[in-house]
N, CA, C and O atoms as a GROMACS GRO file, in nm:
protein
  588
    1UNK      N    1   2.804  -0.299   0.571
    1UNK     CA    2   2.667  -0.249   0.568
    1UNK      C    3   2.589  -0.323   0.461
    1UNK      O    4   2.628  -0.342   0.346
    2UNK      N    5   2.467  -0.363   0.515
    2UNK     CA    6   2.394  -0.419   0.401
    2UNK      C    7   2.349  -0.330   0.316
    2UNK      O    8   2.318  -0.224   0.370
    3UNK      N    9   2.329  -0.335   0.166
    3UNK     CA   10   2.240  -0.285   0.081
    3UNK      C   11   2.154  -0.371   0.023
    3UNK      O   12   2.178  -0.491   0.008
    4UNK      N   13   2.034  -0.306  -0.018
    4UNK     CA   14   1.934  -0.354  -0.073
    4UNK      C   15   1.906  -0.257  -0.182
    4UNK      O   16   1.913  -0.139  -0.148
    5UNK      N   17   1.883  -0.276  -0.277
    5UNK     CA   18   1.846  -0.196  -0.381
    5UNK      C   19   1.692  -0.147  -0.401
    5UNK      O   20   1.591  -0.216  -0.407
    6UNK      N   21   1.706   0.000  -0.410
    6UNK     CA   22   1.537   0.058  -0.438
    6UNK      C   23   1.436  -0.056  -0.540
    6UNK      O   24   1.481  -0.157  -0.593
    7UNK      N   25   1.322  -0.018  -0.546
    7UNK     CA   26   1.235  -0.086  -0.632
    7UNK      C   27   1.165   0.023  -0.724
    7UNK      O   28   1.116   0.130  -0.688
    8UNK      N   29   1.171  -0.018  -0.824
    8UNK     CA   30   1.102   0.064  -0.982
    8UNK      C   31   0.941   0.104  -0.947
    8UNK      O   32   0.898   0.218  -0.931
    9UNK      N   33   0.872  -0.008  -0.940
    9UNK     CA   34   0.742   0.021  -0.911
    9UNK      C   35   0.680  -0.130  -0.802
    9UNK      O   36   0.699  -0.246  -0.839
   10UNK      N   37   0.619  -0.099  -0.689
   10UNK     CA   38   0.547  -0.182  -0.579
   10UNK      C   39   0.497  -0.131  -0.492
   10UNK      O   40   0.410  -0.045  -0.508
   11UNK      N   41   0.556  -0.187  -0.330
   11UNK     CA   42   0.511  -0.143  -0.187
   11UNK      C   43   0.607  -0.134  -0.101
   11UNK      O   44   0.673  -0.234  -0.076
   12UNK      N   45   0.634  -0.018  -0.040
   12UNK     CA   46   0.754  -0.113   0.105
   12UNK      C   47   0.644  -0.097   0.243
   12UNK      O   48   0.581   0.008   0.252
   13UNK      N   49   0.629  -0.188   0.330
   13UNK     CA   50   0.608  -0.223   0.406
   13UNK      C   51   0.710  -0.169   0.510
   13UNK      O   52   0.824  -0.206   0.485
   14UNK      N   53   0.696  -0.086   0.627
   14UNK     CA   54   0.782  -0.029   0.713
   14UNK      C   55   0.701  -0.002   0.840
   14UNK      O   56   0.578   0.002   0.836
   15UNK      N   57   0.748   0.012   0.917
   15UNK     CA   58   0.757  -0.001   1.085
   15UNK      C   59   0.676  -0.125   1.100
   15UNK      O   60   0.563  -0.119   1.149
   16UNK      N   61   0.730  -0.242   1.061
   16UNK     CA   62   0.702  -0.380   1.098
   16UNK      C   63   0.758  -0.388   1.243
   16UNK      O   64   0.868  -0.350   1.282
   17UNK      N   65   0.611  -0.471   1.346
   17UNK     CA   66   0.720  -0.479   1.456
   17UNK      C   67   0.819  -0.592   1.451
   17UNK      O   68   0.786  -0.699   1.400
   18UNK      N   69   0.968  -0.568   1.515
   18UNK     CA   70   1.046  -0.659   1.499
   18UNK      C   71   1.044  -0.810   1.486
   18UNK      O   72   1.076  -0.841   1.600
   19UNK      N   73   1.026  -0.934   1.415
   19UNK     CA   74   0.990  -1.022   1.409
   19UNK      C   75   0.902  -1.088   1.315
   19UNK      O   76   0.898  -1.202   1.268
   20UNK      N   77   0.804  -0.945   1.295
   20UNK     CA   78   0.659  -1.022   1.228
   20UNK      C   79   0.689  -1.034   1.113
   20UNK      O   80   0.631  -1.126   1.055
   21UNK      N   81   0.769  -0.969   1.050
   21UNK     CA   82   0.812  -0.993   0.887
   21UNK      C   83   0.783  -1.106   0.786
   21UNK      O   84   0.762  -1.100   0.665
   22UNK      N   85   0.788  -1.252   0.905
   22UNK     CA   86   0.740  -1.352   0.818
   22UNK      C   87   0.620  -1.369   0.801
   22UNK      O   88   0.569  -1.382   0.690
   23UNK      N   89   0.560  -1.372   0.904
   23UNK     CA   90   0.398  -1.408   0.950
   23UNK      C   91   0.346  -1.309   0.878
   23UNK      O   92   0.228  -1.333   0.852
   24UNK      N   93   0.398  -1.172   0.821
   24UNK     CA   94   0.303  -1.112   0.736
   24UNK      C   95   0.331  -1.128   0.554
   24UNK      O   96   0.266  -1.079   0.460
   25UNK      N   97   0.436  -1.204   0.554
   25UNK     CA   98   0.495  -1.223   0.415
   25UNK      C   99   0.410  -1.353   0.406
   25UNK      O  100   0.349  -1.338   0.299
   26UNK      N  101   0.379  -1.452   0.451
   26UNK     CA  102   0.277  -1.580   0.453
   26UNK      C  103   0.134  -1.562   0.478
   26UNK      O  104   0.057  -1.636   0.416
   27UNK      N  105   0.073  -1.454   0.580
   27UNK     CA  106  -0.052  -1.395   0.547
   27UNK      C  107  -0.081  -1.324   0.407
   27UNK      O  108  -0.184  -1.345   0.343
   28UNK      N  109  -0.004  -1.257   0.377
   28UNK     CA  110  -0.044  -1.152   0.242
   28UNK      C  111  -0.050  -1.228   0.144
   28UNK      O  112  -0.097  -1.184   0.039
   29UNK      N  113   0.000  -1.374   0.154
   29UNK     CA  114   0.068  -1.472   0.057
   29UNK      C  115   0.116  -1.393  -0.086
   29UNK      O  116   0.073  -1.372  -0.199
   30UNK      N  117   0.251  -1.358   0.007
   30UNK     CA  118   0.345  -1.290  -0.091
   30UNK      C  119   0.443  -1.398  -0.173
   30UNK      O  120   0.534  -1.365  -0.249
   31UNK      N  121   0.405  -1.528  -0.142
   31UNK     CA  122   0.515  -1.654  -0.159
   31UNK      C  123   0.422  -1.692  -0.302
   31UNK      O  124   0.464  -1.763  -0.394
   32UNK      N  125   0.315  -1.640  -0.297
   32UNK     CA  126   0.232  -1.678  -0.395
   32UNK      C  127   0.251  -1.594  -0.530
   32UNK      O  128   0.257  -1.662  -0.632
   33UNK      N  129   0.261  -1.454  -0.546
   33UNK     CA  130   0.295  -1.355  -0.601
   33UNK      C  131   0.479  -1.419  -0.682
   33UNK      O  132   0.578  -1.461  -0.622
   34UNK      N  133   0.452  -1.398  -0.847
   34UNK     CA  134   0.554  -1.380  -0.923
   34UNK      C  135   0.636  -1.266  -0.906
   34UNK      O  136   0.664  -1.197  -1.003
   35UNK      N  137   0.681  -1.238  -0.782
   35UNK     CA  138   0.746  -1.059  -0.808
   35UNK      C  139   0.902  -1.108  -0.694
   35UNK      O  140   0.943  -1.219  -0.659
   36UNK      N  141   0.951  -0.976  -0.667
   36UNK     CA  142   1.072  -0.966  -0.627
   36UNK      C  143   1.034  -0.941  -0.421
   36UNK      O  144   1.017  -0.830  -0.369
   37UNK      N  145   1.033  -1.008  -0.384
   37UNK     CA  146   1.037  -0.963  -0.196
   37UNK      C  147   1.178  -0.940  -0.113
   37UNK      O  148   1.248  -1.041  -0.106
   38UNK      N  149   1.224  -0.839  -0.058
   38UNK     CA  150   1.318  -0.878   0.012
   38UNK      C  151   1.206  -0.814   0.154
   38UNK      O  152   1.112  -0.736   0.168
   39UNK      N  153   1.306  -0.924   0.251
   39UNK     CA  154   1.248  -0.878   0.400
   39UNK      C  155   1.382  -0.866   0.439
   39UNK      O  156   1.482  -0.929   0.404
   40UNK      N  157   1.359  -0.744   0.542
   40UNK     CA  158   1.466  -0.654   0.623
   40UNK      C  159   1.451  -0.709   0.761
   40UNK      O  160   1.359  -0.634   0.794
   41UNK      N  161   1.465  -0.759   0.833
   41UNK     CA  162   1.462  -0.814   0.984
   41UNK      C  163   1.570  -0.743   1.098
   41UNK      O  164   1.692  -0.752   1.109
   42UNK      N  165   1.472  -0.673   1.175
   42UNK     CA  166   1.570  -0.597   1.281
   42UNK      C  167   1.689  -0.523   1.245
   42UNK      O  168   1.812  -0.528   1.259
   43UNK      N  169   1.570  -0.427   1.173
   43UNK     CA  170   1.663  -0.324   1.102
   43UNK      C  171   1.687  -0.196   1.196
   43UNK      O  172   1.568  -0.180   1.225
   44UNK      N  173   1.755  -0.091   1.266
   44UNK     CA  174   1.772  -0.021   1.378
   44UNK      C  175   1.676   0.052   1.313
   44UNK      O  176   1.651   0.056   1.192
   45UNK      N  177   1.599   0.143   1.457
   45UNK     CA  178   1.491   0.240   1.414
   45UNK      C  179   1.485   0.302   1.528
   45UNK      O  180   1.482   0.242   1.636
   46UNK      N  181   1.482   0.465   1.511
   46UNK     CA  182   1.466   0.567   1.632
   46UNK      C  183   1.351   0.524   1.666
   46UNK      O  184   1.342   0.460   1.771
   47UNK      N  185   1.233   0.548   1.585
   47UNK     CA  186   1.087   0.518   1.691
   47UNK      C  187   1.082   0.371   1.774
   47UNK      O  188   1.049   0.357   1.892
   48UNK      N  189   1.125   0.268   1.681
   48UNK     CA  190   1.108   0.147   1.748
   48UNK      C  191   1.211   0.084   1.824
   48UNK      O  192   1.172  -0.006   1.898
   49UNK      N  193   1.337   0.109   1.826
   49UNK     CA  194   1.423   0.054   1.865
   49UNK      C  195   1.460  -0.042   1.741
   49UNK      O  196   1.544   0.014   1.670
   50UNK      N  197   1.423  -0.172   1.691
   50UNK     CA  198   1.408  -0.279   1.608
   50UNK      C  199   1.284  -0.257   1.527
   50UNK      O  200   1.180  -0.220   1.581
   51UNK      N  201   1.294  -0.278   1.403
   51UNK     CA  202   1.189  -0.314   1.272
   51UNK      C  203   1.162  -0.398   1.190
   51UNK      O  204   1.185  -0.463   1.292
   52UNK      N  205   1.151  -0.425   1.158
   52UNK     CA  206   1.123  -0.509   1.013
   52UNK      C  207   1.099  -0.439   0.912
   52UNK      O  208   1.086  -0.324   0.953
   53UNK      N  209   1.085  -0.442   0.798
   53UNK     CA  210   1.073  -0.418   0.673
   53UNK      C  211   1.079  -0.520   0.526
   53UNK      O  212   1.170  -0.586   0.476
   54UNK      N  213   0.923  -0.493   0.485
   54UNK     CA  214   0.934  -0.617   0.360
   54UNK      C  215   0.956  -0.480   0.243
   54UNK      O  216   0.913  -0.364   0.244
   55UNK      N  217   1.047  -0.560   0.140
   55UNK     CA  218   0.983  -0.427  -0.003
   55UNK      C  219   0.956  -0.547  -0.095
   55UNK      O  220   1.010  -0.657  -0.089
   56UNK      N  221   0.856  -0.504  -0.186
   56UNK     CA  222   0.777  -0.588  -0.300
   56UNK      C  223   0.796  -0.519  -0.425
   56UNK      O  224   0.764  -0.400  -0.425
   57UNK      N  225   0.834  -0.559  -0.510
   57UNK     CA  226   0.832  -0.518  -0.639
   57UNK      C  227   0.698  -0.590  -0.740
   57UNK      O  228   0.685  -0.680  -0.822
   58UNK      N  229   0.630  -0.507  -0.688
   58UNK     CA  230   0.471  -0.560  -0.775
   58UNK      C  231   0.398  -0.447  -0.736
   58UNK      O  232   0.425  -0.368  -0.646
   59UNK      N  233   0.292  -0.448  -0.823
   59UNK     CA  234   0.153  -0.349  -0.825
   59UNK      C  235   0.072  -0.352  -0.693
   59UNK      O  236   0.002  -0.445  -0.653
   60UNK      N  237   0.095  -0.230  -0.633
   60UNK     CA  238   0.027  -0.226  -0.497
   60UNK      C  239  -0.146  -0.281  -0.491
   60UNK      O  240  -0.218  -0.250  -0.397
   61UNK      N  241  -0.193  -0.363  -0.605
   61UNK     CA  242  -0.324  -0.376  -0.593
   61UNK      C  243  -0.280  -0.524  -0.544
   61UNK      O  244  -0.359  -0.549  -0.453
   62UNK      N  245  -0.207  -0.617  -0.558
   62UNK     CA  246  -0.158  -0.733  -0.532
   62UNK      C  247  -0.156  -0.745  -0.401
   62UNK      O  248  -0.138  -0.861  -0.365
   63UNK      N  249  -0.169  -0.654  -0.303
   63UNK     CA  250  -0.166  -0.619  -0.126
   63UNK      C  251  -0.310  -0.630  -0.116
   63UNK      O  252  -0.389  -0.608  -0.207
   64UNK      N  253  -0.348  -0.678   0.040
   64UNK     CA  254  -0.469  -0.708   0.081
   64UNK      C  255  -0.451  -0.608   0.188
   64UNK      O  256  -0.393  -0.652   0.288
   65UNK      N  257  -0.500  -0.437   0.195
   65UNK     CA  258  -0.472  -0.368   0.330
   65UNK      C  259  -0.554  -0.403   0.419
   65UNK      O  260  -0.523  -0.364   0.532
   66UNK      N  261  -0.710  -0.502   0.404
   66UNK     CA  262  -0.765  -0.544   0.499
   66UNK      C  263  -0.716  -0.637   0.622
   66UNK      O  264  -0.749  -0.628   0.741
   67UNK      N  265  -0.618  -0.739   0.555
   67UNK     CA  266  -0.531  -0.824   0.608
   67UNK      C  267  -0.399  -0.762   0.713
   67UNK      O  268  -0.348  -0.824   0.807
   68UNK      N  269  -0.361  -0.609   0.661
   68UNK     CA  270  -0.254  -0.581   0.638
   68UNK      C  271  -0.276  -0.510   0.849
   68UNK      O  272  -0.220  -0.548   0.952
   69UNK      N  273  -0.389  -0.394   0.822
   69UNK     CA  274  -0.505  -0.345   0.890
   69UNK      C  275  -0.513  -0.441   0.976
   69UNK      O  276  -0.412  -0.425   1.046
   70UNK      N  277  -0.587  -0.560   1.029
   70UNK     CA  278  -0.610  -0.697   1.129
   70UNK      C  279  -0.497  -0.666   1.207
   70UNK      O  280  -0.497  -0.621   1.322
   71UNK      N  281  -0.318  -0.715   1.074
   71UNK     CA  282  -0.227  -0.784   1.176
   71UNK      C  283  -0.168  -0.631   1.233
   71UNK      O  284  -0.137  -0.639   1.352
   72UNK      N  285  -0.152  -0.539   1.193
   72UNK     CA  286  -0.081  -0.419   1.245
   72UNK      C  287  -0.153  -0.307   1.169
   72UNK      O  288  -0.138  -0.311   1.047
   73UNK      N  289  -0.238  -0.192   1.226
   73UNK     CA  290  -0.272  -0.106   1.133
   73UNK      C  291  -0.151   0.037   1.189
   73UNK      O  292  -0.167   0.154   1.153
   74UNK      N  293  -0.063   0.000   1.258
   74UNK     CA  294   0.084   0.073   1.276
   74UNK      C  295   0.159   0.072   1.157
   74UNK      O  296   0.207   0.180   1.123
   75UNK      N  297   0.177  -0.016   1.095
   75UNK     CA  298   0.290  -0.024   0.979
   75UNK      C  299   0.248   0.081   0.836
   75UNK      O  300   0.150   0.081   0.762
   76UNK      N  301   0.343   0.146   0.840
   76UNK     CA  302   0.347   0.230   0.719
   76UNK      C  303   0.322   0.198   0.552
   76UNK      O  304   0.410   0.123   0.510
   77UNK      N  305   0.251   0.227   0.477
   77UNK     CA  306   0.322   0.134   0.345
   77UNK      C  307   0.311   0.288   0.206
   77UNK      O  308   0.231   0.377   0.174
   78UNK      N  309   0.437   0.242   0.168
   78UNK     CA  310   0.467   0.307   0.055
   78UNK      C  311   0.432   0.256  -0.059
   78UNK      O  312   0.458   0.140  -0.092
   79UNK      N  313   0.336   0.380  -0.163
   79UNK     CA  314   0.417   0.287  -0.274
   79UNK      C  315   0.465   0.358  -0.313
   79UNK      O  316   0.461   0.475  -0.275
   80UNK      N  317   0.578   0.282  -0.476
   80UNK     CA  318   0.638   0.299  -0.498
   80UNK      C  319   0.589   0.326  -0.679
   80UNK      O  320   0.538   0.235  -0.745
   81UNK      N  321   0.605   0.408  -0.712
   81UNK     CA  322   0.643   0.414  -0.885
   81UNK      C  323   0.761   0.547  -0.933
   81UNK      O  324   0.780   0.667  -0.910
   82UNK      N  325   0.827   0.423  -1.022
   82UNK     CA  326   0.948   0.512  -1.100
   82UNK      C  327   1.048   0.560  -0.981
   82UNK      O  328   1.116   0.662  -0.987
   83UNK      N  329   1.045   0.474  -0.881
   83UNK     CA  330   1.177   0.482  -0.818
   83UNK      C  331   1.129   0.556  -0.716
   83UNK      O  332   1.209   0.555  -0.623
   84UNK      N  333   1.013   0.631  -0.691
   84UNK     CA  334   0.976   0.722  -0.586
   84UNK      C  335   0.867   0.715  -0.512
   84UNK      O  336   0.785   0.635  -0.555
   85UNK      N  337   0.838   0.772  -0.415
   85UNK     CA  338   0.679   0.735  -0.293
   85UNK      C  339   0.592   0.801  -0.365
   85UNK      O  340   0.611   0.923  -0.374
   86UNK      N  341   0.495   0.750  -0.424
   86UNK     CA  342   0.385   0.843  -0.457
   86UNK      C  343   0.320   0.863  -0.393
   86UNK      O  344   0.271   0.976  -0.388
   87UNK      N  345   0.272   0.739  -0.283
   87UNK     CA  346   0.117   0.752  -0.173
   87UNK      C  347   0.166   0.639  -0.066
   87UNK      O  348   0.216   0.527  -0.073
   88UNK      N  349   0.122   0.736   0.044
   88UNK     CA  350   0.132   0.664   0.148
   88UNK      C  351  -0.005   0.584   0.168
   88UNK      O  352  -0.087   0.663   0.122
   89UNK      N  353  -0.084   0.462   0.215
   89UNK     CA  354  -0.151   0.424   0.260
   89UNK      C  355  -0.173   0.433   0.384
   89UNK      O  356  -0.089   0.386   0.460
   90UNK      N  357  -0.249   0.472   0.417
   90UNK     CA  358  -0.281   0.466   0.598
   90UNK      C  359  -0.429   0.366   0.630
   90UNK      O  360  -0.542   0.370   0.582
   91UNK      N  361  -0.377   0.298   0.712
   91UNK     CA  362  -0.443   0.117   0.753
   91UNK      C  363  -0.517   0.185   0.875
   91UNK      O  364  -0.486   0.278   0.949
   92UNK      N  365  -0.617   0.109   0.868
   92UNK     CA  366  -0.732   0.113   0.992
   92UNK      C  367  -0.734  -0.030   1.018
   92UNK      O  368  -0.669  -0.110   0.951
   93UNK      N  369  -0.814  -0.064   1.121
   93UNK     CA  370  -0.863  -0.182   1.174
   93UNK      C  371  -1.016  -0.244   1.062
   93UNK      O  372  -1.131  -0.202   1.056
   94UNK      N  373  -0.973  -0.311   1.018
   94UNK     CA  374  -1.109  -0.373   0.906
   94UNK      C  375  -1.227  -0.403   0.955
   94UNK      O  376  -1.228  -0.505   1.024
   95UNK      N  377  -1.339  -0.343   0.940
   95UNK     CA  378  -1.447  -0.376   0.997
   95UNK      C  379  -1.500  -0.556   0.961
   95UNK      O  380  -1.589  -0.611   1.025
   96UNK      N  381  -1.456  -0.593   0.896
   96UNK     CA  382  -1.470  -0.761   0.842
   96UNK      C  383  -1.359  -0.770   0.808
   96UNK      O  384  -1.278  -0.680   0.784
   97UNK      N  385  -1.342  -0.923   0.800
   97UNK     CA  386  -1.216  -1.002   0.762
   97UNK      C  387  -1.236  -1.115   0.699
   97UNK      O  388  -1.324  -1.169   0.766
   98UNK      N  389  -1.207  -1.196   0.596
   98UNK     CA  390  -1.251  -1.324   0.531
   98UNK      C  391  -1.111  -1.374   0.516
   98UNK      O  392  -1.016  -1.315   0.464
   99UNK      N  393  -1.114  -1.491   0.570
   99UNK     CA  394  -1.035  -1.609   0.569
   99UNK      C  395  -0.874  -1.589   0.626
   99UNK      O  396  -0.773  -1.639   0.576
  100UNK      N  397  -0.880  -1.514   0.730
  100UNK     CA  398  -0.722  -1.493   0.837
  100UNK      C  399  -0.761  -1.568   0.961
  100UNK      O  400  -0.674  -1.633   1.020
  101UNK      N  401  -0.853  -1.565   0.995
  101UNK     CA  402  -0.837  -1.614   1.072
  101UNK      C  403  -0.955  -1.744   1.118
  101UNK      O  404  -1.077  -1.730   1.104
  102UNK      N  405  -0.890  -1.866   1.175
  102UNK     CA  406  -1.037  -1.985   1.168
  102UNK      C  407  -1.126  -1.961   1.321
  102UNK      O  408  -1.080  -1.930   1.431
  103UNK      N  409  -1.255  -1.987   1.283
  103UNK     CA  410  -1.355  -1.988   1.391
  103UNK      C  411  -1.297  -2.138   1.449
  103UNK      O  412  -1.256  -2.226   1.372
  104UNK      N  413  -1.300  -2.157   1.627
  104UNK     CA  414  -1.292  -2.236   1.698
  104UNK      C  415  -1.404  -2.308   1.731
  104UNK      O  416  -1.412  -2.396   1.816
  105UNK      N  417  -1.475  -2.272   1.671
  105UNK     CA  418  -1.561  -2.318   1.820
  105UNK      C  419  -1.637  -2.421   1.695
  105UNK      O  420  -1.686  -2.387   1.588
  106UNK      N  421  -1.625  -2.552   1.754
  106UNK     CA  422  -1.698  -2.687   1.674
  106UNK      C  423  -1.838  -2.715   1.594
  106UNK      O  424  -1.880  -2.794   1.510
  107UNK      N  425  -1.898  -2.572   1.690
  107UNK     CA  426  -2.058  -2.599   1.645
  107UNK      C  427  -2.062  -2.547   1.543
  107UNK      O  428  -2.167  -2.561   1.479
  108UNK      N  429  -1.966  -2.475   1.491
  108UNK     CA  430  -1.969  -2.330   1.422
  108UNK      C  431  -2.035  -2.371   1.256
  108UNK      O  432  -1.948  -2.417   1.183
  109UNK      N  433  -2.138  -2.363   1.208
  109UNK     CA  434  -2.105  -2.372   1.050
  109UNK      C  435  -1.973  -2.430   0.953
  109UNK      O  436  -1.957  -2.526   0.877
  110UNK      N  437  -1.890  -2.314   1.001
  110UNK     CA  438  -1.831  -2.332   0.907
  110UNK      C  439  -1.698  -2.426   0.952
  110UNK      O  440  -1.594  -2.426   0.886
  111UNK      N  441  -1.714  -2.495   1.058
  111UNK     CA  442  -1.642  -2.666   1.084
  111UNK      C  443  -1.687  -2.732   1.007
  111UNK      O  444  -1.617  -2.810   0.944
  112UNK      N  445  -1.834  -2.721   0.986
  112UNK     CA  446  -1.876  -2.861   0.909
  112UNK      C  447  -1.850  -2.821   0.764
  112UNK      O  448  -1.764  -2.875   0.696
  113UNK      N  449  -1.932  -2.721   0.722
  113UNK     CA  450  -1.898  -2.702   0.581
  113UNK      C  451  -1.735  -2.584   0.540
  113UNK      O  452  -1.725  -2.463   0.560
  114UNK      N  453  -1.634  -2.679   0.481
  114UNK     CA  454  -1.565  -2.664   0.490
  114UNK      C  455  -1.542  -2.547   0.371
  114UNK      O  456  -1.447  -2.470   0.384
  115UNK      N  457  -1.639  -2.536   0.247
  115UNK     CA  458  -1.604  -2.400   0.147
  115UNK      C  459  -1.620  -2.300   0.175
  115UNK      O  460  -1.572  -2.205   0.113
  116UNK      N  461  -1.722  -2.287   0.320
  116UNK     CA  462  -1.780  -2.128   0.352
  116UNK      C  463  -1.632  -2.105   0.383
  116UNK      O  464  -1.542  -2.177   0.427
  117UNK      N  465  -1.640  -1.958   0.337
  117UNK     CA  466  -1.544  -1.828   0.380
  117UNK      C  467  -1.555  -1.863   0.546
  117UNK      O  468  -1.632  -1.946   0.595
  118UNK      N  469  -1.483  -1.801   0.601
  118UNK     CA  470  -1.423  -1.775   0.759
  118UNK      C  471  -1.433  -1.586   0.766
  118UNK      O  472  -1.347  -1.502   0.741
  119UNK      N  473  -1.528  -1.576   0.797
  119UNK     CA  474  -1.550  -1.439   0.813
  119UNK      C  475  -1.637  -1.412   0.943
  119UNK      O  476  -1.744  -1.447   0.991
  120UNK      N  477  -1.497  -1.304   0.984
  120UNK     CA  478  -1.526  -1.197   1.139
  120UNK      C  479  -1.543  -1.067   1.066
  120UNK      O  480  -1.507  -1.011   0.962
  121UNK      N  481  -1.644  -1.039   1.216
  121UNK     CA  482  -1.697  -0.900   1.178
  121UNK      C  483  -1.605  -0.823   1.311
  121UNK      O  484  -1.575  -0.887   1.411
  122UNK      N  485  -1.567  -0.678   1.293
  122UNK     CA  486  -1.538  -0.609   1.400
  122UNK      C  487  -1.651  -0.558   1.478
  122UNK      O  488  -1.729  -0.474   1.432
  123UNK      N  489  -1.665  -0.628   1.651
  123UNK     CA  490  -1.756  -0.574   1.706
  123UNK      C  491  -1.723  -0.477   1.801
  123UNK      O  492  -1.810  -0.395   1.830
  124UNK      N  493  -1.586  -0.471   1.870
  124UNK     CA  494  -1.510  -0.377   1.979
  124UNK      C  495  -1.388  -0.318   1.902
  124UNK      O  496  -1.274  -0.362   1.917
  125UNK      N  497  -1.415  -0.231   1.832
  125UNK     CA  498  -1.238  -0.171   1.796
  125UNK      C  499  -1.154  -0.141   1.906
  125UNK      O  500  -1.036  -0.146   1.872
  126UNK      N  501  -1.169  -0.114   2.017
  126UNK     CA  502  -1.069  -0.076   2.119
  126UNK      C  503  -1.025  -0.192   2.164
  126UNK      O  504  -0.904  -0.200   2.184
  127UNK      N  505  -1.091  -0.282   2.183
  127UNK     CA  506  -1.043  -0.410   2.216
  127UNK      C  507  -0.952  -0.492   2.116
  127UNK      O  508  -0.861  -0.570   2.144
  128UNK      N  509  -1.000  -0.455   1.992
  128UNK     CA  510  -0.971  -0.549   1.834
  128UNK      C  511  -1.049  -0.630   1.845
  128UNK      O  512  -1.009  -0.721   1.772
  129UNK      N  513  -1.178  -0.672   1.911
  129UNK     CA  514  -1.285  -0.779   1.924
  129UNK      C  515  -1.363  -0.845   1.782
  129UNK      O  516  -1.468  -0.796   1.740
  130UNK      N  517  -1.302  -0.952   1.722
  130UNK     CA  518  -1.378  -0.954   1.628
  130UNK      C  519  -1.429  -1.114   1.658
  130UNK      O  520  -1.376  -1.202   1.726
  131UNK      N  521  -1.567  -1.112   1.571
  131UNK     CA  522  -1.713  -1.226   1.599
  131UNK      C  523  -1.710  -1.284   1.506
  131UNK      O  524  -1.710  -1.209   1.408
  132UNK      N  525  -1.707  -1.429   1.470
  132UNK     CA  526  -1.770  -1.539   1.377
  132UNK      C  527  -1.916  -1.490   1.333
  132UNK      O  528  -2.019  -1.507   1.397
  133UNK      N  529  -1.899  -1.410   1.181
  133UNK     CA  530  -2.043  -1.394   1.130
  133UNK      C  531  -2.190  -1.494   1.110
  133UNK      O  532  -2.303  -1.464   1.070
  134UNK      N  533  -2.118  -1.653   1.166
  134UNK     CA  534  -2.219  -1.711   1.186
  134UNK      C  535  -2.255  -1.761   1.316
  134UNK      O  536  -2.370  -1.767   1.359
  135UNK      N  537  -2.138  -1.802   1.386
  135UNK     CA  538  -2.161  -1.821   1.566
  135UNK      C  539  -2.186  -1.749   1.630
  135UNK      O  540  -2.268  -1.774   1.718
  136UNK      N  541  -2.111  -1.584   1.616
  136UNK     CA  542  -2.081  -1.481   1.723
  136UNK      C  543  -1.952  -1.545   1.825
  136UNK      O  544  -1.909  -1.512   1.935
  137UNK      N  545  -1.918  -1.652   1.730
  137UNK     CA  546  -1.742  -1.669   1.858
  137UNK      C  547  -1.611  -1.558   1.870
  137UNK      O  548  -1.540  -1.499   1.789
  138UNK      N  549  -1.618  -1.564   1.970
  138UNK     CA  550  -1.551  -1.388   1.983
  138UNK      C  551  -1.398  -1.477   1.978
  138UNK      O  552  -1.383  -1.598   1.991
  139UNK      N  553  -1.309  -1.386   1.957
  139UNK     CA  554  -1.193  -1.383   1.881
  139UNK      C  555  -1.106  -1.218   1.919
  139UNK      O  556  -1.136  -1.107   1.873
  140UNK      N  557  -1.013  -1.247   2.003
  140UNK     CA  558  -0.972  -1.139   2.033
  140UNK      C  559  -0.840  -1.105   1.969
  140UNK      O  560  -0.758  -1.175   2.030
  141UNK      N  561  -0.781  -1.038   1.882
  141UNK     CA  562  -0.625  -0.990   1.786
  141UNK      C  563  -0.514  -1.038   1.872
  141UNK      O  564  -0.454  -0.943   1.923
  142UNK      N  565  -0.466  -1.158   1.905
  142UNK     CA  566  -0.353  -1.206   1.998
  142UNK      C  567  -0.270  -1.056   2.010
  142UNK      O  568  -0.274  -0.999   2.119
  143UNK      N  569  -0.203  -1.002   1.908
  143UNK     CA  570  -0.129  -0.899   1.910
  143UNK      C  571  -0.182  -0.804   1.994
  143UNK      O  572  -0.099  -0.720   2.029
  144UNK      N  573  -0.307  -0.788   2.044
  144UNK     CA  574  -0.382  -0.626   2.117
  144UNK      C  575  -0.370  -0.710   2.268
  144UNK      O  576  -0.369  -0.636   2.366
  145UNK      N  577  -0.362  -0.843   2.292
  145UNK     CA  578  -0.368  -0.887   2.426
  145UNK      C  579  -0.171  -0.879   2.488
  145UNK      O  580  -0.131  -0.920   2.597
  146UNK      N  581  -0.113  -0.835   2.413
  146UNK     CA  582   0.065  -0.838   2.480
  146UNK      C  583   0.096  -0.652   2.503
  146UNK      O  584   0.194  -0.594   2.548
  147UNK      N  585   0.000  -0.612   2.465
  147UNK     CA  586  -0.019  -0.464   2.508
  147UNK      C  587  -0.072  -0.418   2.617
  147UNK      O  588  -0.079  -0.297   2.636
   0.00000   0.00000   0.00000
C-alpha cells in the first residue's frame, strides 16, 4: 500500500478527474512554487471510480481558484492547517480568466501585441462559453465538449 504522509499547513486538491493531475500541476504553476507537491494518480474512489489527487504543502493563497474553477469547478480543495481541514473551498466557473488560455484567431490584438494579458470573459455558463475581451473569439472549455 502506498503511503503518503499528511501535510502541516497547504491545500489538497481531490476529486481530480483521473488523469488531469498534471495539466493542473503545470496550469497552477505549482513547478514554480518552493513547497512540497505530491500527485496521487488513479487513486480508487466510490464516486468516481478513478481520481487524482495533488497535496501541496504551501499557503493556500499561492492557489489561483480562478484557474482552478475554468479547468474543473468539481474538484474539492482542502485546506490544511496544523495537520487538519479547516475550510473547504467551493469553485465556481470564473466569470474572467487572464492568461490560461490563448486567443486564436490572428486578427486578434493580442497576436500582435504580445504583453497584453489573454483575457476571456464568461459569456454562456451552461455551455462554459468563454470570449476574447478584445475580438469576442468564442472559445469553448474542451473539457464541457466530452460531456
Amino acid at each position: 500500500m502506498l503511503n503518503i504522509s499528511g501535510i502541516h499547513e497547504g491545500f489538497v486538491l481531490d476529486h481530480i478527474k483521473a488523469g488531469m493531475s498534471m495539466q493542473i500541476y503545470h496550469d497552477l504553476k505549482l513547478d514554480k512554487l518552493d513547497c512540497t507537491v505530491a500527485i496521487i494518480k488513479n487513486a480508487k474512489s466510490n464516486k468516481m471510480g478513478k481520481k487524482d489527487i495533488i497535496k501541496v504543502e504551501c499557503p493556500i493563497e499561492s492557489l489561483d481558484l480562478d484557474i482552478l474553477g475554468y479547468i474543473d469547478h468539481n474538484i474539492t480543495v482542502n485546506v490544511i492547517q496544523g495537520d487538519k481541514i479547516v475550510d473547504k473551498k467551493i469553485l465556481t466557473l470564473p466569470t474572467q480568466i487572464k492568461n490560461v488560455i490563448r486567443c486564436k484567431n490572428p486578427r486578434c490584438i493580442t497576436s500582435i501585441e504580445q504583453e497584453l494579458d489573454q483575457i476571456f470573459v464568461l459569456t454562456d455558463p451552461a455551455k462554459e462559453v468563454y470570449r476574447c475581451k478584445y475580438c469576442e473569439e468564442k472559445y469553448v472549455n474542451p473539457k464541457k465538449k466530452k460531456h
